[in-house]
PDB file of N, CA, C and O in Angstrom:
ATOM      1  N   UNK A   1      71.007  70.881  42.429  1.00  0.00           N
ATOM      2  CA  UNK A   1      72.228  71.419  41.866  1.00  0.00           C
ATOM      3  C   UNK A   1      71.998  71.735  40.399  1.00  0.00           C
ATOM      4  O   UNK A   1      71.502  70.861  39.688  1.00  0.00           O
ATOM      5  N   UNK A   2      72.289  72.802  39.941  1.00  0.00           N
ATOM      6  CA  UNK A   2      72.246  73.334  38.755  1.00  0.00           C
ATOM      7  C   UNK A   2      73.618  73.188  37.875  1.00  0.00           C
ATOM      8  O   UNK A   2      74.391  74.145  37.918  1.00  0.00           O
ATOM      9  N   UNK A   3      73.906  72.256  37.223  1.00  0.00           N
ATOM     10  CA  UNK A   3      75.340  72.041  35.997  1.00  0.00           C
ATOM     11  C   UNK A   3      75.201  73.662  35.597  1.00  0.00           C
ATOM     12  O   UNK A   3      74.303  74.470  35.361  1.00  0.00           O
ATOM     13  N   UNK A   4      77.103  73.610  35.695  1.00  0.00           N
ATOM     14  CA  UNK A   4      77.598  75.110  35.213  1.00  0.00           C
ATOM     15  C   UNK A   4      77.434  76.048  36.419  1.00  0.00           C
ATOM     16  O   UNK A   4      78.327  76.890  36.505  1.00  0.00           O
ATOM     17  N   UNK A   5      76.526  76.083  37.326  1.00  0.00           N
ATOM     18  CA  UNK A   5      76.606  77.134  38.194  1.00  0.00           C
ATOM     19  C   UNK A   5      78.214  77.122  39.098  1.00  0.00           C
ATOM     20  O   UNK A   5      78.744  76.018  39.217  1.00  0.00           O
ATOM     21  N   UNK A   6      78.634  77.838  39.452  1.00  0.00           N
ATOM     22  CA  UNK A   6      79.519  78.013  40.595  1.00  0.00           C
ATOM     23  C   UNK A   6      78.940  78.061  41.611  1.00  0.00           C
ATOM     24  O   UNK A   6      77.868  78.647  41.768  1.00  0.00           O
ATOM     25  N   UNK A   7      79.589  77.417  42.513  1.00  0.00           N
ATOM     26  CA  UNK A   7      78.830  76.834  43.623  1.00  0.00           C
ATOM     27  C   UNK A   7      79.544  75.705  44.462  1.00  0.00           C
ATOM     28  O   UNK A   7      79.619  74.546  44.052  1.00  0.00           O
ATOM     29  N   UNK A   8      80.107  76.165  45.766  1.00  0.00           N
ATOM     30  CA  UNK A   8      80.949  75.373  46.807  1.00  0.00           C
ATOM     31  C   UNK A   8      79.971  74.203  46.491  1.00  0.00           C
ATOM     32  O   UNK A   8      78.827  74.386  46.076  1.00  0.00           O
ATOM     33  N   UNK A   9      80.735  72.527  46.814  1.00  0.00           N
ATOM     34  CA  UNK A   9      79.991  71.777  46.822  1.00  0.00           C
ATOM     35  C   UNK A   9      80.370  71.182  48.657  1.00  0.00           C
ATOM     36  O   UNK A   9      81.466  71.202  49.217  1.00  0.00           O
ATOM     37  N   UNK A  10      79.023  70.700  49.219  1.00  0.00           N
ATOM     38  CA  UNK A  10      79.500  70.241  50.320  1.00  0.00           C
ATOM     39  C   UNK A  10      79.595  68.836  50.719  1.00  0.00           C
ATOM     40  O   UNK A  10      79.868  68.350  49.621  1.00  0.00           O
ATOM     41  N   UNK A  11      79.573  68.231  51.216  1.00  0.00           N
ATOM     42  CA  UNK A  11      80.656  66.926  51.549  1.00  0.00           C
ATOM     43  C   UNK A  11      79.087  65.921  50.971  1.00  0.00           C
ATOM     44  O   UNK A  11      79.052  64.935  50.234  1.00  0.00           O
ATOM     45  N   UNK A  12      78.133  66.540  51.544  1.00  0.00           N
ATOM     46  CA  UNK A  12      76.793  65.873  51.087  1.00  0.00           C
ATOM     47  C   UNK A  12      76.470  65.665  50.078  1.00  0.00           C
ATOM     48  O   UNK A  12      75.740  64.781  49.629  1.00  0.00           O
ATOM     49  N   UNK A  13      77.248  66.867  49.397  1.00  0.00           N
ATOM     50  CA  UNK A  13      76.692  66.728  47.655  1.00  0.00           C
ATOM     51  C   UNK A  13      77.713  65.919  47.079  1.00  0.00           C
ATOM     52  O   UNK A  13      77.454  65.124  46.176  1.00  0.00           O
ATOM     53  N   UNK A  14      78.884  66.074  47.557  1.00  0.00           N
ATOM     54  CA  UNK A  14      79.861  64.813  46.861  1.00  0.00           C
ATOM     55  C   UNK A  14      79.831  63.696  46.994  1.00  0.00           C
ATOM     56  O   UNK A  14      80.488  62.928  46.291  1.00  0.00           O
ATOM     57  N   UNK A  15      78.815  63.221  48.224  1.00  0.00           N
ATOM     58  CA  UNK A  15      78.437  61.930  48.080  1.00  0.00           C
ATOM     59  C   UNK A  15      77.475  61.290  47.438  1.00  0.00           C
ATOM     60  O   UNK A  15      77.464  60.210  46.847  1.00  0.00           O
ATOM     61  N   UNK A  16      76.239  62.523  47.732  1.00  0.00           N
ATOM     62  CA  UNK A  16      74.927  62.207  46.573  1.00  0.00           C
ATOM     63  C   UNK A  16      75.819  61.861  45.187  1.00  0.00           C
ATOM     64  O   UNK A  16      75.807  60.799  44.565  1.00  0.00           O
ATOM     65  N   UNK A  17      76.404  62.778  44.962  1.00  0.00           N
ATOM     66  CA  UNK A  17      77.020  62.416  43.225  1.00  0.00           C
ATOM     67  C   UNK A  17      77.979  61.222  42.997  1.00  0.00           C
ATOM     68  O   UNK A  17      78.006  60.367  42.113  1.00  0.00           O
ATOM     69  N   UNK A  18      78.701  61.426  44.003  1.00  0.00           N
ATOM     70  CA  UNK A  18      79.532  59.657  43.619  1.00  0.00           C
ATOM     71  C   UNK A  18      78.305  58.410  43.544  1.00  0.00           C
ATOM     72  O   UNK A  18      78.274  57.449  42.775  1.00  0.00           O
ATOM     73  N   UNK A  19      77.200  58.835  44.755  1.00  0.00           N
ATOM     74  CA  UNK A  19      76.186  57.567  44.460  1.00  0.00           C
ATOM     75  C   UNK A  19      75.383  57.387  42.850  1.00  0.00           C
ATOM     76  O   UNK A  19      75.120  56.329  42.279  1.00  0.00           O
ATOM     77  N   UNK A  20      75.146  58.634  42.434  1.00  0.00           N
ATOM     78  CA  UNK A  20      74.599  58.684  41.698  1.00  0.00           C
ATOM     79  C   UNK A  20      75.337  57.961  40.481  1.00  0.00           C
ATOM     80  O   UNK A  20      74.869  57.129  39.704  1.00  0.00           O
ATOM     81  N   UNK A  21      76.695  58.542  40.532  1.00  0.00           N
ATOM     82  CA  UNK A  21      77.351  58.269  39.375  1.00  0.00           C
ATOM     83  C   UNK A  21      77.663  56.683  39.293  1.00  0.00           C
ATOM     84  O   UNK A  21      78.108  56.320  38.204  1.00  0.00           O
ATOM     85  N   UNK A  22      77.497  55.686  40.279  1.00  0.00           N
ATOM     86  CA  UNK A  22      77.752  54.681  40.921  1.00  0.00           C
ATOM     87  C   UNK A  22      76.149  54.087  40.191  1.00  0.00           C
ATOM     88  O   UNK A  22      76.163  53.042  39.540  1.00  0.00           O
ATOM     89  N   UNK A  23      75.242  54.627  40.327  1.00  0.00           N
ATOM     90  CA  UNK A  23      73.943  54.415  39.889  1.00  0.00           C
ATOM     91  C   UNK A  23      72.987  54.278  38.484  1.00  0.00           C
ATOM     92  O   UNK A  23      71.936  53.744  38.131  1.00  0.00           O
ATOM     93  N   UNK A  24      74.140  55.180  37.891  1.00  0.00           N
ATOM     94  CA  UNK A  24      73.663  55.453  36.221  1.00  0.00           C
ATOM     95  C   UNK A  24      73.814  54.358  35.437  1.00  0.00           C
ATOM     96  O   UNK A  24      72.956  53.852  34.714  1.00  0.00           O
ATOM     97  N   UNK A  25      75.023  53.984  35.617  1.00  0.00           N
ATOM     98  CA  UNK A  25      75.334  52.924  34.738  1.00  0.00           C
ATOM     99  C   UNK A  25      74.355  51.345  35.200  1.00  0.00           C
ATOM    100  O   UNK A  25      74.358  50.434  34.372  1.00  0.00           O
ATOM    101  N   UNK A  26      73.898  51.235  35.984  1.00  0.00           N
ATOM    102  CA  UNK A  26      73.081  49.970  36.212  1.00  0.00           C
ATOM    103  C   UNK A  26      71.813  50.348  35.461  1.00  0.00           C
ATOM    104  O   UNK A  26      71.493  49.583  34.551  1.00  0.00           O
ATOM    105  N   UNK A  27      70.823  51.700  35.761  1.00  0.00           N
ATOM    106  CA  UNK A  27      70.023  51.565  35.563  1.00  0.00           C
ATOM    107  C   UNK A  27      69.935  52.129  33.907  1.00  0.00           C
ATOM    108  O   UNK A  27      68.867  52.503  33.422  1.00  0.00           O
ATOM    109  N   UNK A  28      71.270  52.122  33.118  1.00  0.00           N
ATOM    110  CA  UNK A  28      71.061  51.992  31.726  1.00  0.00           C
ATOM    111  C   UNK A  28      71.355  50.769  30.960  1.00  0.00           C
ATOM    112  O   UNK A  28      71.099  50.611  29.767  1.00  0.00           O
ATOM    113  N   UNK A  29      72.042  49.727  31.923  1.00  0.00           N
ATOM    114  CA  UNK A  29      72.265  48.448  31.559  1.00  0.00           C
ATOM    115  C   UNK A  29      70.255  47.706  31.971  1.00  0.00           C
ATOM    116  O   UNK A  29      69.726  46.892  31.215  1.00  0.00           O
ATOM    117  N   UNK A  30      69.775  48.077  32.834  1.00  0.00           N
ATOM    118  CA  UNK A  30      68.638  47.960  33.036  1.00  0.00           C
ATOM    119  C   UNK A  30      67.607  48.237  31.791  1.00  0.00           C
ATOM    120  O   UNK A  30      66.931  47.435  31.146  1.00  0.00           O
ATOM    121  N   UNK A  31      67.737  49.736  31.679  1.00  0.00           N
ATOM    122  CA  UNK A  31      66.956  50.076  30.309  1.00  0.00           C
ATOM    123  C   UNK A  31      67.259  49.234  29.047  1.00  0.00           C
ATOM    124  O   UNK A  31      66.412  48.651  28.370  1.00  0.00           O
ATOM    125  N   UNK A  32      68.618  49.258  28.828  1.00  0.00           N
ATOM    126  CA  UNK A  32      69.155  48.243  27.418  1.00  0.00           C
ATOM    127  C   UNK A  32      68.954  47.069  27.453  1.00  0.00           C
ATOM    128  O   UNK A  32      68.087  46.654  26.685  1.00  0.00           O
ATOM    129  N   UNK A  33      69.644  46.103  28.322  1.00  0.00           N
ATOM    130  CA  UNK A  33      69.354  44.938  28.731  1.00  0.00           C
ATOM    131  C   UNK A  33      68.104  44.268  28.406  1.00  0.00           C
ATOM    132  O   UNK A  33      67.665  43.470  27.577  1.00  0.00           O
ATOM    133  N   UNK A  34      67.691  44.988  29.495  1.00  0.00           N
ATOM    134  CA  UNK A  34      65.989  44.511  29.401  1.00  0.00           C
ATOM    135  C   UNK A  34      64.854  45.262  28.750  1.00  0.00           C
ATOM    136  O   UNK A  34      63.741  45.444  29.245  1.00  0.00           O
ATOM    137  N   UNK A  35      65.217  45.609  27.762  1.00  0.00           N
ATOM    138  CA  UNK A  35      64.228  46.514  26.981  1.00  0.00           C
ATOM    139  C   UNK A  35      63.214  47.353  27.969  1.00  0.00           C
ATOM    140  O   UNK A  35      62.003  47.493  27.795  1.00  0.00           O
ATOM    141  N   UNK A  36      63.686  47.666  28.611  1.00  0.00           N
ATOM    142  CA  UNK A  36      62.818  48.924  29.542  1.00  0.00           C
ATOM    143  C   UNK A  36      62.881  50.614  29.261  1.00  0.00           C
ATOM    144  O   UNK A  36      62.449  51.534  29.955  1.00  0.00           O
ATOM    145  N   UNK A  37      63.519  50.628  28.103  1.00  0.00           N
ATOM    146  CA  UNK A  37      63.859  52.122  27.599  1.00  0.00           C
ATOM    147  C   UNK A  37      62.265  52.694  27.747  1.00  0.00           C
ATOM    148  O   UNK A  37      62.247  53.810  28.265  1.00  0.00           O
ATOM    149  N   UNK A  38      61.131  52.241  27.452  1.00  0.00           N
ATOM    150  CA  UNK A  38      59.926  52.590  27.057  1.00  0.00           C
ATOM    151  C   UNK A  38      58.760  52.617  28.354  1.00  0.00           C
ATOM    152  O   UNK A  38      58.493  51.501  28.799  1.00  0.00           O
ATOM    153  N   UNK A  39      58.252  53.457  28.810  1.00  0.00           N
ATOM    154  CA  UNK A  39      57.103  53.394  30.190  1.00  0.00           C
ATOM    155  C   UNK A  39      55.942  53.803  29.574  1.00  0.00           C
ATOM    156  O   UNK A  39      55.605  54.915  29.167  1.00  0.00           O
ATOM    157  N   UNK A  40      55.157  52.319  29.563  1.00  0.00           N
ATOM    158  CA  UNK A  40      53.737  52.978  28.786  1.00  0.00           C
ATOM    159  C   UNK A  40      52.556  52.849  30.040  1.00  0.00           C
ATOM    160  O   UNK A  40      51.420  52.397  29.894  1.00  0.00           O
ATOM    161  N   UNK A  41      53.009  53.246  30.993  1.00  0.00           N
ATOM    162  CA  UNK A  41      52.411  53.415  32.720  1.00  0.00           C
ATOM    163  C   UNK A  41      51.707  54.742  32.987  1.00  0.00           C
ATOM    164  O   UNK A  41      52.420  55.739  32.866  1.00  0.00           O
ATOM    165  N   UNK A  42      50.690  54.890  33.259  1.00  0.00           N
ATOM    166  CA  UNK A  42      50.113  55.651  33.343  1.00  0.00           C
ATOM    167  C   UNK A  42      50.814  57.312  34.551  1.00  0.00           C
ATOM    168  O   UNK A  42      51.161  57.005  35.691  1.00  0.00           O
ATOM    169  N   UNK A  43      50.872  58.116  34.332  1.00  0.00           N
ATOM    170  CA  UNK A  43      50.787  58.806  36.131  1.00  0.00           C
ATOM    171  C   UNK A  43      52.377  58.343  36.851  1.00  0.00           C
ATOM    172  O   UNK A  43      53.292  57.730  36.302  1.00  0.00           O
ATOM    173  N   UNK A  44      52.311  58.828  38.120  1.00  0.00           N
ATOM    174  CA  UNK A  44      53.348  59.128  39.138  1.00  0.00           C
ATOM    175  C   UNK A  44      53.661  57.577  39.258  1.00  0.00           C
ATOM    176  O   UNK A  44      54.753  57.016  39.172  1.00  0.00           O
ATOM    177  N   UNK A  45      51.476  56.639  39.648  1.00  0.00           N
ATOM    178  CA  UNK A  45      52.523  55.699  39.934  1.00  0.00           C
ATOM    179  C   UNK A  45      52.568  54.739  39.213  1.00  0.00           C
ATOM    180  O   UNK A  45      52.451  53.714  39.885  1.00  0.00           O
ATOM    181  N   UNK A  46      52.734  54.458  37.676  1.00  0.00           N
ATOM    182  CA  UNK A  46      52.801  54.216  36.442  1.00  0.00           C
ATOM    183  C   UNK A  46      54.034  54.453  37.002  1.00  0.00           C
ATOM    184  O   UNK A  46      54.217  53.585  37.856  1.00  0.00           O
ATOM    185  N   UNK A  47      55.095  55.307  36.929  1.00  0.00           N
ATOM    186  CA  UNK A  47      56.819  55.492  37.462  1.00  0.00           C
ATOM    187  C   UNK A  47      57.106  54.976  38.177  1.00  0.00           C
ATOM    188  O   UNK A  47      58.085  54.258  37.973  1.00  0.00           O
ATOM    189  N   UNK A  48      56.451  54.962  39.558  1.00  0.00           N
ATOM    190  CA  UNK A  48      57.249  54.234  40.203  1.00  0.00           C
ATOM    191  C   UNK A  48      56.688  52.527  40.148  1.00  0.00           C
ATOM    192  O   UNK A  48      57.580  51.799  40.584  1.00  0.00           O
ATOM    193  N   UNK A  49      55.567  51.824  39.763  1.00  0.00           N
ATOM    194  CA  UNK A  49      55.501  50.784  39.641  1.00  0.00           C
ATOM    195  C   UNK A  49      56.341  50.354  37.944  1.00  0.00           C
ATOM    196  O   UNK A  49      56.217  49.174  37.614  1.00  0.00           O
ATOM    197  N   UNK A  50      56.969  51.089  37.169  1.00  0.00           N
ATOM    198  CA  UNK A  50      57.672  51.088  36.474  1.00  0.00           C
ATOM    199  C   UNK A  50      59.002  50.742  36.807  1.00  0.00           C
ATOM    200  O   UNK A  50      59.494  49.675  36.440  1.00  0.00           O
ATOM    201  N   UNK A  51      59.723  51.729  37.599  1.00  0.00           N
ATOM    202  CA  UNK A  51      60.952  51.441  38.287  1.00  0.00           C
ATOM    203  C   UNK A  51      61.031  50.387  39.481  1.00  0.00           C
ATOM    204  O   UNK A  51      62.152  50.071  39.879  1.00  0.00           O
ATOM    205  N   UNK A  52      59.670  49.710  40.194  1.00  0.00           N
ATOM    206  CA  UNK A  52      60.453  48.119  40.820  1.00  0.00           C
ATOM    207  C   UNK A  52      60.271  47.488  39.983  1.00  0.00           C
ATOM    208  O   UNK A  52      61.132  46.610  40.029  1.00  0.00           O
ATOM    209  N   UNK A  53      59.243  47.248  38.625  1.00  0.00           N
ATOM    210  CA  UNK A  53      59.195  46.061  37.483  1.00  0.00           C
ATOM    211  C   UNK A  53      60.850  46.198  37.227  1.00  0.00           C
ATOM    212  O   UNK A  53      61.645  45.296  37.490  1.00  0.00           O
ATOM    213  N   UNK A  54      61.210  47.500  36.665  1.00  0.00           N
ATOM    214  CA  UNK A  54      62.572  47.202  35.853  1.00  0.00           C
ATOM    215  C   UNK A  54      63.425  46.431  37.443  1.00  0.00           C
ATOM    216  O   UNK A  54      63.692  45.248  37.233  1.00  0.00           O
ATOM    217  N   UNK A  55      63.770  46.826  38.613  1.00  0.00           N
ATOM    218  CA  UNK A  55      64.392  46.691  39.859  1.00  0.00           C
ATOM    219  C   UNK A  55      64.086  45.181  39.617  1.00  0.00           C
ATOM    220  O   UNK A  55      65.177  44.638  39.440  1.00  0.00           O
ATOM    221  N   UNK A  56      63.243  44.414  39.545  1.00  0.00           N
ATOM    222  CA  UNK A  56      62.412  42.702  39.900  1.00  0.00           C
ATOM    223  C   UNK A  56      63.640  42.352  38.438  1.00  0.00           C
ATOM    224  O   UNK A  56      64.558  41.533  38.486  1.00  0.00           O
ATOM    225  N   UNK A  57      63.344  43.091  37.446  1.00  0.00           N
ATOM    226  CA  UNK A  57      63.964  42.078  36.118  1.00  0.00           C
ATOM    227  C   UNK A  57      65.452  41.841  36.540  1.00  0.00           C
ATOM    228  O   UNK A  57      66.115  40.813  36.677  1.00  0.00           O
ATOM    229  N   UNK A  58      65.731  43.159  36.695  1.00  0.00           N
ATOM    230  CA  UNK A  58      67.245  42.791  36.766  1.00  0.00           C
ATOM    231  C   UNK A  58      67.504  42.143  38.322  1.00  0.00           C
ATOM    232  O   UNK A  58      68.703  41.864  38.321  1.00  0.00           O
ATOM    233  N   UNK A  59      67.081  41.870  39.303  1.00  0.00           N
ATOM    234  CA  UNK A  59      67.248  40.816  40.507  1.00  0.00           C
ATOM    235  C   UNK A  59      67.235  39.931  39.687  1.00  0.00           C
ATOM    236  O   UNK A  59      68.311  39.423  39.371  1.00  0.00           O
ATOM    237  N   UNK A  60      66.116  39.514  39.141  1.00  0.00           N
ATOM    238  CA  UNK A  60      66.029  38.064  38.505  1.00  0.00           C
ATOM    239  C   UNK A  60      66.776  37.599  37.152  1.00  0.00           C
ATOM    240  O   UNK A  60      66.860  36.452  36.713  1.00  0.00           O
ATOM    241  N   UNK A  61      67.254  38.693  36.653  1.00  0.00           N
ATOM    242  CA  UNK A  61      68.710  38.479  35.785  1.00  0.00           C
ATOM    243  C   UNK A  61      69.609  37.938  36.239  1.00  0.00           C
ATOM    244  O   UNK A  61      70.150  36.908  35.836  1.00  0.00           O
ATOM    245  N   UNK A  62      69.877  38.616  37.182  1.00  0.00           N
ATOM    246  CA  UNK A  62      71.107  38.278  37.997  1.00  0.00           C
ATOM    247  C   UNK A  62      71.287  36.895  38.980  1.00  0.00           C
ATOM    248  O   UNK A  62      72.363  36.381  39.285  1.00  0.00           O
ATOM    249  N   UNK A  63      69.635  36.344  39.475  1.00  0.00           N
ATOM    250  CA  UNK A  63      69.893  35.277  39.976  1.00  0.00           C
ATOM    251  C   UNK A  63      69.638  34.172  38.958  1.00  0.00           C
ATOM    252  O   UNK A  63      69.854  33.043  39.400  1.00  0.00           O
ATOM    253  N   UNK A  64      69.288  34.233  37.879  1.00  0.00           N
ATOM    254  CA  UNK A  64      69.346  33.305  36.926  1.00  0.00           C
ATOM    255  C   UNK A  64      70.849  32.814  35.989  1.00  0.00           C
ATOM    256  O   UNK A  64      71.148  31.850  35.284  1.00  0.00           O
ATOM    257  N   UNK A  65      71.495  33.994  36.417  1.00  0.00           N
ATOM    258  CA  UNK A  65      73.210  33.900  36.152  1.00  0.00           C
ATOM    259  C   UNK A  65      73.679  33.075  37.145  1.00  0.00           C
ATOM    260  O   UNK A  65      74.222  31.985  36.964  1.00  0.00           O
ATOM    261  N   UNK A  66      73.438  33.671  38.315  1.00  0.00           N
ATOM    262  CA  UNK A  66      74.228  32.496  39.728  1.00  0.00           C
ATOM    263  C   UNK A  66      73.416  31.257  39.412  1.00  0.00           C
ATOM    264  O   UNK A  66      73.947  30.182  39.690  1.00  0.00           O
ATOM    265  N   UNK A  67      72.073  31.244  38.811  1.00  0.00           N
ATOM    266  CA  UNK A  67      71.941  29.513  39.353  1.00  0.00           C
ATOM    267  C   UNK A  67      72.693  29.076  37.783  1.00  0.00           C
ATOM    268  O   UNK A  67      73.154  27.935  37.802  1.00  0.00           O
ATOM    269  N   UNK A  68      72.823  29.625  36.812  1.00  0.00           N
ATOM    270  CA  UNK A  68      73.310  29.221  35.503  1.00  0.00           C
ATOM    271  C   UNK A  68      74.925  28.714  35.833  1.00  0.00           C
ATOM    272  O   UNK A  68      75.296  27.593  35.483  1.00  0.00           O
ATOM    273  N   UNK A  69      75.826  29.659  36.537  1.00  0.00           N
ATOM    274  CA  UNK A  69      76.681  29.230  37.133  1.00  0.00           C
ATOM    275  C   UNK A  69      76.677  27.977  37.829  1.00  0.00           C
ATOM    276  O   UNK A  69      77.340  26.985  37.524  1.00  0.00           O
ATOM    277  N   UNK A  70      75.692  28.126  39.011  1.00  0.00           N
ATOM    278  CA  UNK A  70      76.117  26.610  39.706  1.00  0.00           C
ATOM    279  C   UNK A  70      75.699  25.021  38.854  1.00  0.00           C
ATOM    280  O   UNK A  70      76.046  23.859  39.064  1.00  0.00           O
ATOM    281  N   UNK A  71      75.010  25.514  38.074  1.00  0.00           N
ATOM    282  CA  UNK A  71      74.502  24.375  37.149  1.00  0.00           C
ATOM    283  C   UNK A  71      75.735  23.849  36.429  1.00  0.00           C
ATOM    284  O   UNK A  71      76.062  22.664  36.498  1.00  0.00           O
ATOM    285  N   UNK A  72      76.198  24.472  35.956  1.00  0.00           N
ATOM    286  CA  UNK A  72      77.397  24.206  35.331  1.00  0.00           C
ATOM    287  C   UNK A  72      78.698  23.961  36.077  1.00  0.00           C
ATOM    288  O   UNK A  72      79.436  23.093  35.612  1.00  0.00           O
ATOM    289  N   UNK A  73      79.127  24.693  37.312  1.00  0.00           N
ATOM    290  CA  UNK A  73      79.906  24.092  38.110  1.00  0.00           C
ATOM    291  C   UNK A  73      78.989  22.027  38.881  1.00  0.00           C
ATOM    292  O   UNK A  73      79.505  20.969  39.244  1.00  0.00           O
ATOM    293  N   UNK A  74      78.125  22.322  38.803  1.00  0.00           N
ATOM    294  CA  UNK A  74      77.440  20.832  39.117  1.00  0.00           C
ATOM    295  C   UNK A  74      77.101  20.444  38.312  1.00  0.00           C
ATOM    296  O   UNK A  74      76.068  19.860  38.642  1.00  0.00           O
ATOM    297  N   UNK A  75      77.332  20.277  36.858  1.00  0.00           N
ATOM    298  CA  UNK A  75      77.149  19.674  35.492  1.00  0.00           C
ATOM    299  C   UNK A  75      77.061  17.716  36.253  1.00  0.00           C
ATOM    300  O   UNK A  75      77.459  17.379  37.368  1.00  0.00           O
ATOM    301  N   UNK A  76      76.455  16.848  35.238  1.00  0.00           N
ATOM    302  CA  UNK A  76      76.665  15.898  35.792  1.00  0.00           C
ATOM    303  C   UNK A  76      77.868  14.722  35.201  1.00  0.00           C
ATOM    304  O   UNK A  76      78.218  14.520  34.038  1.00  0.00           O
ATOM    305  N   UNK A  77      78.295  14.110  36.374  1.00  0.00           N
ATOM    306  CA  UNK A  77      79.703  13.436  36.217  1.00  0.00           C
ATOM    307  C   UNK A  77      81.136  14.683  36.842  1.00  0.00           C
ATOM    308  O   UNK A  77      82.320  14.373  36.972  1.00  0.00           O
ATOM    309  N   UNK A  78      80.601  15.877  37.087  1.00  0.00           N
ATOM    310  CA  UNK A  78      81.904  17.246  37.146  1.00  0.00           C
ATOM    311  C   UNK A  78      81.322  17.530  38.529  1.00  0.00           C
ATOM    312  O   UNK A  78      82.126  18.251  39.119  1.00  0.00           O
ATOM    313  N   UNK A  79      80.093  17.223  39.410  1.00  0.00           N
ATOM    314  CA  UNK A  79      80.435  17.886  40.238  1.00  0.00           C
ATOM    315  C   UNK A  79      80.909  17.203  41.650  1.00  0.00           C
ATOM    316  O   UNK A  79      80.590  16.115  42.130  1.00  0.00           O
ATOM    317  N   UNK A  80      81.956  18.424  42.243  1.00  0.00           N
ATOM    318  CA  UNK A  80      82.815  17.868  43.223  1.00  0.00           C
ATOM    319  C   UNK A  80      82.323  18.104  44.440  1.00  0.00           C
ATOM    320  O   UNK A  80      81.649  19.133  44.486  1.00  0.00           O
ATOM    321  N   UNK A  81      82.430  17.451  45.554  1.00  0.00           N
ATOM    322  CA  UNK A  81      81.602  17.388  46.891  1.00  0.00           C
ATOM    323  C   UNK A  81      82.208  19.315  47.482  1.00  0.00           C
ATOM    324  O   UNK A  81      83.026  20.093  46.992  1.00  0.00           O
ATOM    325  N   UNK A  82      81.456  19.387  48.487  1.00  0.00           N
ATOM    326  CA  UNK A  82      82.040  20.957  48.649  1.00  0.00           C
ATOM    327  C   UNK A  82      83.203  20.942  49.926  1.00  0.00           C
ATOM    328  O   UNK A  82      83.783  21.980  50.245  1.00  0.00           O
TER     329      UNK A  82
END
């Protein structure tokens, strides 16, 4: 798709784009977050072994939040049987 052209969009392309748009914002919290703005990777697959490193950081962001969470819901003396 070319921005600015006129051009029917079809049901396919309105979904590619809601995904996409659904998509941007993670993988710039990705770049910022985790200092990944920068790919000093060689080649095609320099990119794509670029994009699962950044994919691995932020999994492991995110499960270091849930166990940070349960740590603290199970603090000791606070935690309650389930």
């Amino acid at each position: 798709m070319i921005g600015g052209s006129k051009r029917v969009l079809t049901s396919q392309m309105k979904r590619e784009l809601r995904r996409r748009g659904a998509i941007e914002p993670v993988i710039g919290h990705m770049k910022a977050d985790g200092k990944l703005g920068r790919n000093h990777l060689l080649g095609t697959l320099g990119d794509k072994i670029h994009a699962l490193l950044c994919g691995a950081g932020h999994n492991i962001r995110l499960i270091l939040r849930k166990l940070r969470e349960l740590l603290l819901f199970c603090a000791p003396g606070a935690c309650r049987p389930f």
